[in-house]
C-alpha positions in Angstrom: -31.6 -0.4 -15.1 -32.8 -3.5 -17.5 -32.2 -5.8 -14.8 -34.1 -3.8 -12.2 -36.7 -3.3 -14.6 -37.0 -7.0 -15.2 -36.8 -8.4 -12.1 -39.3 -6.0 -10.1 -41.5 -5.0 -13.1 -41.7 -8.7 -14.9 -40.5 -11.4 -12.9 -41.8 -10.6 -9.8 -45.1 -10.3 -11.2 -44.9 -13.5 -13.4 -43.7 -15.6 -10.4 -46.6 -14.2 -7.9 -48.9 -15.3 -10.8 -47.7 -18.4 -11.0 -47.6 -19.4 -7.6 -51.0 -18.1 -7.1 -52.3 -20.6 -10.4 -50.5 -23.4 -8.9 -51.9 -22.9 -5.5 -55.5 -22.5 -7.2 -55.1 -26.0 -9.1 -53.7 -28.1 -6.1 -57.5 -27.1 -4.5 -60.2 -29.2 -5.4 -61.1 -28.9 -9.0 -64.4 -30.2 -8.7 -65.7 -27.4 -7.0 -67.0 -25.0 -10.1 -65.9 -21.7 -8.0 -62.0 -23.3 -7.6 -62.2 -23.9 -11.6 -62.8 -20.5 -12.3 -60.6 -19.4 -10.1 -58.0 -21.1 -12.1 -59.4 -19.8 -15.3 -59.1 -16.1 -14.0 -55.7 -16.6 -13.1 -54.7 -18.1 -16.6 -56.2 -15.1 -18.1 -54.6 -12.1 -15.7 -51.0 -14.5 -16.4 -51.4 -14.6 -20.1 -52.2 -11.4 -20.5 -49.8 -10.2 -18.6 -46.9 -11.9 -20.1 -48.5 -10.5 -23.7 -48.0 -7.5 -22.7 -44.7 -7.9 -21.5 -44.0 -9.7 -24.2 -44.5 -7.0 -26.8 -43.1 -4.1 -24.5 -39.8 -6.1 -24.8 -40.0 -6.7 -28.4 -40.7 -2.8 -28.8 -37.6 -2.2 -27.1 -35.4 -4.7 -28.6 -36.6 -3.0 -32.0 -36.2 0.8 -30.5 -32.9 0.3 -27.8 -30.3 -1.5 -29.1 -28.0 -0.9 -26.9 -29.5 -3.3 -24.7 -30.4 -6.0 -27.4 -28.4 -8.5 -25.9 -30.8 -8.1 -22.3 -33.8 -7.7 -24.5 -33.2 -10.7 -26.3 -32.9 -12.8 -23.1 -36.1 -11.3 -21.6 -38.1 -12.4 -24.9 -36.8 -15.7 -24.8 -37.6 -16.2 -21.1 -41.4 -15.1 -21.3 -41.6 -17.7 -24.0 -40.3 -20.3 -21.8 -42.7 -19.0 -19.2 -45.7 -18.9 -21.7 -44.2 -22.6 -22.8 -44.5 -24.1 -19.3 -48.0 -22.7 -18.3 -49.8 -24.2 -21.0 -51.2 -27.5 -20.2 -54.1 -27.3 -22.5 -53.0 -27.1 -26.1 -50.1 -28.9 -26.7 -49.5 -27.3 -30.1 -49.6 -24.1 -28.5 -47.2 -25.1 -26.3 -44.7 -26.1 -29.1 -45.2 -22.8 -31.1 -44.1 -20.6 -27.5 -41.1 -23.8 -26.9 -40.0 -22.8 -30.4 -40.5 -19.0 -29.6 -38.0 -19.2 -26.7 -35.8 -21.2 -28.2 -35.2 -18.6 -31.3 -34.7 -15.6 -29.3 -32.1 -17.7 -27.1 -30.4 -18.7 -30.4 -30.1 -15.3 -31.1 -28.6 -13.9 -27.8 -25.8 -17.0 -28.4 -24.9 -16.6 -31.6 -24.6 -12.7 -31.0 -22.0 -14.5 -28.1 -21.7 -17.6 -28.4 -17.7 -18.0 -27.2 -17.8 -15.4 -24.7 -16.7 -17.9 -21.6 -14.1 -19.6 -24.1 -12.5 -16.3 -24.4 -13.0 -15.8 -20.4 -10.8 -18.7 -19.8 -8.7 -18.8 -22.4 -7.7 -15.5 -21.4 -7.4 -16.2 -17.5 -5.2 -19.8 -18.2 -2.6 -18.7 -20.3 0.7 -18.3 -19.2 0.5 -14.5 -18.7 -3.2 -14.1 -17.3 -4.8 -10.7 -18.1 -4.9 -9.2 -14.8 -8.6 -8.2 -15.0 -10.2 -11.2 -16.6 -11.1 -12.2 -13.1 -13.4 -9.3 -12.6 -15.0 -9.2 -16.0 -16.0 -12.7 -16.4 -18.2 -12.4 -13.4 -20.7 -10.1 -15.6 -21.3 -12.9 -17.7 -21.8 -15.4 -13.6 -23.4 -12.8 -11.8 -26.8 -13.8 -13.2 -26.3 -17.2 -12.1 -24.3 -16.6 -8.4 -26.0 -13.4 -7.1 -29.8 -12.6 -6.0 -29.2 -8.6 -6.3 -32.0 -6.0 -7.3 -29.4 -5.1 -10.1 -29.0 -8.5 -11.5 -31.6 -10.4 -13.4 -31.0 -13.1 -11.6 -31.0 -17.4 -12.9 -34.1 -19.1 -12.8 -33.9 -23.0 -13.3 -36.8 -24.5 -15.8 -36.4 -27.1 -18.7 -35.4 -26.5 -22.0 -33.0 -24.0 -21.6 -30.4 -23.1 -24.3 -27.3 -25.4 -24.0 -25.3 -22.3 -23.6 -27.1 -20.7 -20.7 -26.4 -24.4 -19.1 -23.0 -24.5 -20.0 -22.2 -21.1 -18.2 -24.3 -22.1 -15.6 -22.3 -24.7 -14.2 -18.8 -23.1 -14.9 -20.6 -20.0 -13.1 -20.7 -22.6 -9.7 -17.1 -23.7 -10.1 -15.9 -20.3 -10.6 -17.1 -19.2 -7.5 -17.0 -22.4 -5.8 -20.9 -21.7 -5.0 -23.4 -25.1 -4.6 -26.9 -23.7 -5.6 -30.0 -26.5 -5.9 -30.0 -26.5 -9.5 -26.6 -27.9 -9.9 -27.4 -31.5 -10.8 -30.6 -30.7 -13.2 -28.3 -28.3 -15.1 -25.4 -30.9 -15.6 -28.1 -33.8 -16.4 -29.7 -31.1 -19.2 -26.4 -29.6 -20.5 -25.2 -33.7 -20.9 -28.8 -34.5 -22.1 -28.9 -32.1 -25.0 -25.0 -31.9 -25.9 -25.2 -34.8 -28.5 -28.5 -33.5 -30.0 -26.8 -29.8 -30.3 -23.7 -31.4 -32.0 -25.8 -32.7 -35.0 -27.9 -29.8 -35.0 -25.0 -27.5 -35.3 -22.9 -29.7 -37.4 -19.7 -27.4 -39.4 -19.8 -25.1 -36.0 -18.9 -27.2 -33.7 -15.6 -28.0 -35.2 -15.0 -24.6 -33.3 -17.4 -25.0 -30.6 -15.7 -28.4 -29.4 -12.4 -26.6 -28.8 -14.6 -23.8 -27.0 -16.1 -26.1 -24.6 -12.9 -28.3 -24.3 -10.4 -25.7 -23.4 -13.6 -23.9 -20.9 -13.3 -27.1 -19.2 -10.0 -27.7 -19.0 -10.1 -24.7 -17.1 -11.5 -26.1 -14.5 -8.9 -28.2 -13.5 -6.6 -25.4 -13.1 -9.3 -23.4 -10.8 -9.7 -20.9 -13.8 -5.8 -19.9 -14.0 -5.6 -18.7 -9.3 -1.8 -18.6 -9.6 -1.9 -20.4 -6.2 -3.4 -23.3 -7.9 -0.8 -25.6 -7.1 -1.5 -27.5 -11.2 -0.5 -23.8 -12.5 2.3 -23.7 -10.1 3.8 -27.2 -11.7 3.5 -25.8 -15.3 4.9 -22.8 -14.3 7.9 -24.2 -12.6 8.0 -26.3 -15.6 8.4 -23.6 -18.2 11.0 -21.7 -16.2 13.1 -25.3 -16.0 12.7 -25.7 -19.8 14.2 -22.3 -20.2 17.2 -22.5 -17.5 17.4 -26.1 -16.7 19.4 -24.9 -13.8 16.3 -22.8 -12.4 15.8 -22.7 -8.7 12.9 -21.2 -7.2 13.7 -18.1 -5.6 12.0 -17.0 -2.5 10.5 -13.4 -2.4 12.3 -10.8 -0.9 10.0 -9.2 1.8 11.3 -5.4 1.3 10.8 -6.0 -2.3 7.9 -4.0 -3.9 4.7 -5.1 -4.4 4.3 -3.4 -8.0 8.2 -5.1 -8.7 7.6 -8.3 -8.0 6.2 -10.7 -10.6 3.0 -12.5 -9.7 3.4 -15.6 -12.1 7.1 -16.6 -10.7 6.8 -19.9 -9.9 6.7 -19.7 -5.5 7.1 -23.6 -4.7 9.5 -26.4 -5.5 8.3 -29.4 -7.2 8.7 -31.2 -4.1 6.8 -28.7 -1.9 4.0 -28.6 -4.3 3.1 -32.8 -4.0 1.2 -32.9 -1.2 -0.8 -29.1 -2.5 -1.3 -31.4 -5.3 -2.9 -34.5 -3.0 -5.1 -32.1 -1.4 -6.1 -30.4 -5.0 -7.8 -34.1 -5.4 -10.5 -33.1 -2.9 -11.6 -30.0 -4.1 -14.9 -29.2 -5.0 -14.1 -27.4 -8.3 -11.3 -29.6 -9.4 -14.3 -32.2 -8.9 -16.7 -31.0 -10.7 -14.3 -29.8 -13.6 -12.9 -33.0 -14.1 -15.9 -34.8 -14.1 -17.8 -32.6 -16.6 -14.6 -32.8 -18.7 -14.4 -36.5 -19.0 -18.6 -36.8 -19.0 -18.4 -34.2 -22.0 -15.1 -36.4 -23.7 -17.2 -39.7 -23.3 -20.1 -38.3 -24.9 -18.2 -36.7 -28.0 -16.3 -40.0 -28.2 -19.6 -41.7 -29.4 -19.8 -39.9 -32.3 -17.8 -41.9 -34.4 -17.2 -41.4 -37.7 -18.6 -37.5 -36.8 -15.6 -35.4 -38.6 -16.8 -32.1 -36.6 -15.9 -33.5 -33.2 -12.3 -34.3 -34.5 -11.0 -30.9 -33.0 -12.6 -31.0 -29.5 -10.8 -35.3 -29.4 -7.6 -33.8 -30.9 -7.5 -30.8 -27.7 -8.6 -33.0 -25.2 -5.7 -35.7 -26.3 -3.3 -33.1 -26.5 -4.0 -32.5 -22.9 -3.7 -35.9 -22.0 -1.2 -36.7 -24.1 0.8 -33.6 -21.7 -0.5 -35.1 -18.3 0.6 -38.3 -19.2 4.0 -37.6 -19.3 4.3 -35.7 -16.3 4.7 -38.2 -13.2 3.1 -36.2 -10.1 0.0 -35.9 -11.8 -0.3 -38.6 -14.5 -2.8 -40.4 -12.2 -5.0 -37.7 -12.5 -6.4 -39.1 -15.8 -7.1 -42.3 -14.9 -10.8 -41.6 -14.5 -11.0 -40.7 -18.2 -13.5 -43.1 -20.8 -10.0 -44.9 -22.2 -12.6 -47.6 -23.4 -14.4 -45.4 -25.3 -11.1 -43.4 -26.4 -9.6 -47.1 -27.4 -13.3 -47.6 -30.0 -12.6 -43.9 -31.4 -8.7 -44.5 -32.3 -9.9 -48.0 -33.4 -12.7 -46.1 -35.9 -10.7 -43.7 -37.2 -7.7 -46.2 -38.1 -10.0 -48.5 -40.4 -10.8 -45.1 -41.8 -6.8 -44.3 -42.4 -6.8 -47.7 -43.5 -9.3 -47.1 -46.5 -7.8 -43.7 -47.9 -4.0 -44.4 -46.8 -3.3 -45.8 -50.6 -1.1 -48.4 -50.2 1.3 -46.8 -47.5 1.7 -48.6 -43.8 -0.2 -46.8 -41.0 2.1 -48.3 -38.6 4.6 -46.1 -40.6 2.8 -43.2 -40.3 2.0 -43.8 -36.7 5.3 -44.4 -35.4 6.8 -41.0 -36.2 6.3 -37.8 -33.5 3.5 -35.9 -33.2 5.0 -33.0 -34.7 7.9 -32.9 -37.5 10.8 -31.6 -36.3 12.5 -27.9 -36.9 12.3 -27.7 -40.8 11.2 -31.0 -41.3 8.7 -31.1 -44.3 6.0 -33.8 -44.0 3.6 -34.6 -46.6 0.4 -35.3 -44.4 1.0 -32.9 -41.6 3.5 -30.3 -41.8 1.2 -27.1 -41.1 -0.8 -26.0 -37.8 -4.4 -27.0 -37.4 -6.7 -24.7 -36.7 -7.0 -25.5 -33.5 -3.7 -25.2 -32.6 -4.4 -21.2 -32.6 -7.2 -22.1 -30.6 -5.2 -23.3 -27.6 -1.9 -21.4 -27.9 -0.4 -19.3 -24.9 -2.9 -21.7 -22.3 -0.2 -22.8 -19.6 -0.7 -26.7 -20.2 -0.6 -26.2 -24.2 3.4 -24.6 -23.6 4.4 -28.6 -23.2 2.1 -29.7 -26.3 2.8 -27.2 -28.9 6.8 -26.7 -30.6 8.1 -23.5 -29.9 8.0 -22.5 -33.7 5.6 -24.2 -35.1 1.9 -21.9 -35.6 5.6 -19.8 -37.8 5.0 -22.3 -40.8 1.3 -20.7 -41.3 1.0 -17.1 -42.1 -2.5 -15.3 -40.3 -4.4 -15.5 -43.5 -4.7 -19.1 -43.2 -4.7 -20.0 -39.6 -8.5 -21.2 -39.2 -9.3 -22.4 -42.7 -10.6 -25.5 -42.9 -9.5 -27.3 -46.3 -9.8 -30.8 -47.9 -6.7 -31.8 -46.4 -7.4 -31.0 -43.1 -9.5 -33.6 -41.5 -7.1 -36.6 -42.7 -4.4 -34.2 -41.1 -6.3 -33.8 -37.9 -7.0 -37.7 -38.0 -3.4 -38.7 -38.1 -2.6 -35.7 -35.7 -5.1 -37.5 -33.5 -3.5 -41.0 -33.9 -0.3 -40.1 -33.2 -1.0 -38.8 -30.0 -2.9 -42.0 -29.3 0.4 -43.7 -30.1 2.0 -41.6 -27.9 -0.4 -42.0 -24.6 0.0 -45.9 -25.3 3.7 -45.5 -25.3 3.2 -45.5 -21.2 1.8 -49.0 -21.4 -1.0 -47.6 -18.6 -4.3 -46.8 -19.8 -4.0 -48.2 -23.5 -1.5 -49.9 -25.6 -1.4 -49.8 -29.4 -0.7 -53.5 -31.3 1.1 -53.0 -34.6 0.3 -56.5 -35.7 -3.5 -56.2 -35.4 -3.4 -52.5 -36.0 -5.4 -52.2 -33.3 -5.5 -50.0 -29.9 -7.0 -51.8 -26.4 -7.2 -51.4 -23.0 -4.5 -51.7 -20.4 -6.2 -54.4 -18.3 -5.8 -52.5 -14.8 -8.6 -50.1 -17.0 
């Protein structure tokens, strides 16, 4: 009823106003009649968005149980009230500022809703109806339906509302006209968010990087034939002897198990060719590693240390694995190589004495009861990403045990430096495969593989 209510009782209206001020200022303004014609339409179209401005802000006060639609509405009659005024420019800051507040509001009531979407729909056992309920959060942007306030593209949108947005479109493998303005605004504001955010986006970085990463595995379709090779891959690590099985035809449908892995790794190649050319595993890729190169620029930025620790992790994971190893090749190793590079010199200054060749050269993780005196607990993020399919082949089977649930997301002194030679060491470890970047002990340096 909100929606309805908004889109035949609000939008409608503001949109017919609109249309009808910009048709009355493309006529010729030097006719005295034409002028006031635009003046008359100003008023009718502020005062009507006045009005509708304070019945929403009455109802937000008086029904909460629809705060998080009221909230939206307020914010998008500022924007509206924002983008008519061409006069006073101050005026048109104050309403900019309005919107933006009451957006701010409706994201931090949610503001990891699509993380939890994903994250919930990519592990390795999917919940069956995350399919269904993430499309109340994509309706708005997919469907034109008199029960859905429906997506309306103008500037200055929350970076959230982007975000969702284009995820929205790959989900539902959709091309709407606002594609490429959304993705040049979510990129455009990203880097002006992050400082503004600062602390938060330790969190948010993993958010948007695992949300992402999604992507590439179509959002966890069991037929995706990436899922399909992790799965495979799990059942071989448990029974190396595993064979895939074919399904019984006079077996139940409610007996069989939808996440047994239906394809040999031989049968899924060329599935895996043709994945290449899909529009969603596109798009997903390319925001992914436009969204990396950005975050990559923040050097010396200690808050986007978690999202460059998951997305290494997940290179660090594709790397090793042959049949798809190529598919990171379009990733920003140069600006990856100026990162690692920054955060060495860094190591460097606060290492004390001790070699960071030494500290680079042992694995990733310690080993099964191995006590280490930099690293020896889970990072925060690590929580963050267990259970997602790709994260089975990143992540030791015991190793979120040595951290009880009281301490799982704090964030002390030590853990920076720990997520810094976490970080390193998986550098180390994509350079071990001499391809995209190698790492010189003598210079204590990372560079470029020269075919990159």
């Amino acid at each position: 009823m909100p929606a309805r209510m908004w889109k035949h009782g609000i939008h409608s209206c503001l949109e017919l106003l609109r249309w009808k001020l910009e048709y009355a200022k493309r006529q010729n303004l030097e006719s005295a009649q034409n002028r006031q014609t635009v003046t008359n339409v100003k008023e009718v179209l502020f005062a009507f968005i006045y009005l509708a401005y304070k019945m929403m802000a009455l109802l937000y006060e008086t029904v909460p149980a629809f705060e998080d639609t009221w909230l939206e509405c307020l914010g998008d009659l500022g924007r509206y009230r924002m983008a008519i005024e061409d006069v006073d420019m101050r005026d048109k800051e104050t309403w900019a500022n309005v919107a933006q507040s009451w957006y701010s509001r409706a994201a931090d009531k949610n503001p990891s809703e699509i993380y939890y979407y994903c994250r919930s729909m990519n592990s390795v056992e999917p919940f069956p109806s995350a399919r269904q309920s993430v499309m109340i959060l994509f309706e708005p942007f997919t469907l034109d339906d008199e029960d859905v306030k429906p997506f309306v593209y103008t500037p200055n949108l929350p970076i959230d509302t982007l975000f969702t947005g284009l995820h929205a479109l790959y989900f539902t493998r959709l091309d709407k006209h606002w594609h490429d303005q959304v993705r040049q605004d979510f990129m455009g504001a990203l880097d002006n968010h992050i400082g503004r955010v600062t602390a938060k986006w330790r969190e948010q970085g993993v958010h948007i990087a695992v949300t992402n990463i999604s992507g590439w595995f179509d959002y966890g379709v069991n037929s995706n034939p990436l899922r399909q090779l992790f799965r495979l891959r799990a059942e071989v690590r448990k029974e190396p002897d595993y064979m895939v099985q074919p399904i019984d035809p006079d077996t139940p449908l409610e007996e069989q198990d939808p996440q047994r892995p239906k394809f040999t790794e031989e049968a899924l190649l060329p599935m895996l060719k043709a994945n290449e050319k899909d529009l969603t595993f596109c798009r997903s890729t390319k925001l992914t590693n436009d969204t990396f190169a950005l975050v990559l620029q923040r050097i010396g930025d200690k808050n986007v240390l978690p999202h460059v620790h998951v997305m290494l992790s997940f290179l660090a994971t594709f790397a090793a694995i042959g049949p798809i190893s190529h598919l990171i090749d379009p990733v920003p190793w140069a600006d990856v190589v100026d990162f690692l590079n920054a955060l060495i010199k860094i190591e460097n200054q606060q290492s004390q004495g001790s070699s960071i060749n030494e500290s680079l050269a042992q694995p990733v993780f310690p080993a099964e009861g191995e006590k280490r005196a930099e690293d020896d607990l889970p990072l925060p993020e690590d929580w963050l990403i267990r259970g997602l399919i790709w994260a089975e082949e990143y992540l030791p089977a015991n190793w979120l045990n040595r951290e009880n649930d009281d301490g799982r997301y704090l964030e002390l002194a030590s853990t920076a430096r720990r997520r810094s030679i976490r970080i390193l060491r998986l550098g180390c470890q994509v350079s071990s495969f001499d391809r995209w970047i190698s790492y010189v002990k003598t210079r204590q340096t990372f560079e470029l593989v020269e075919s990159h």
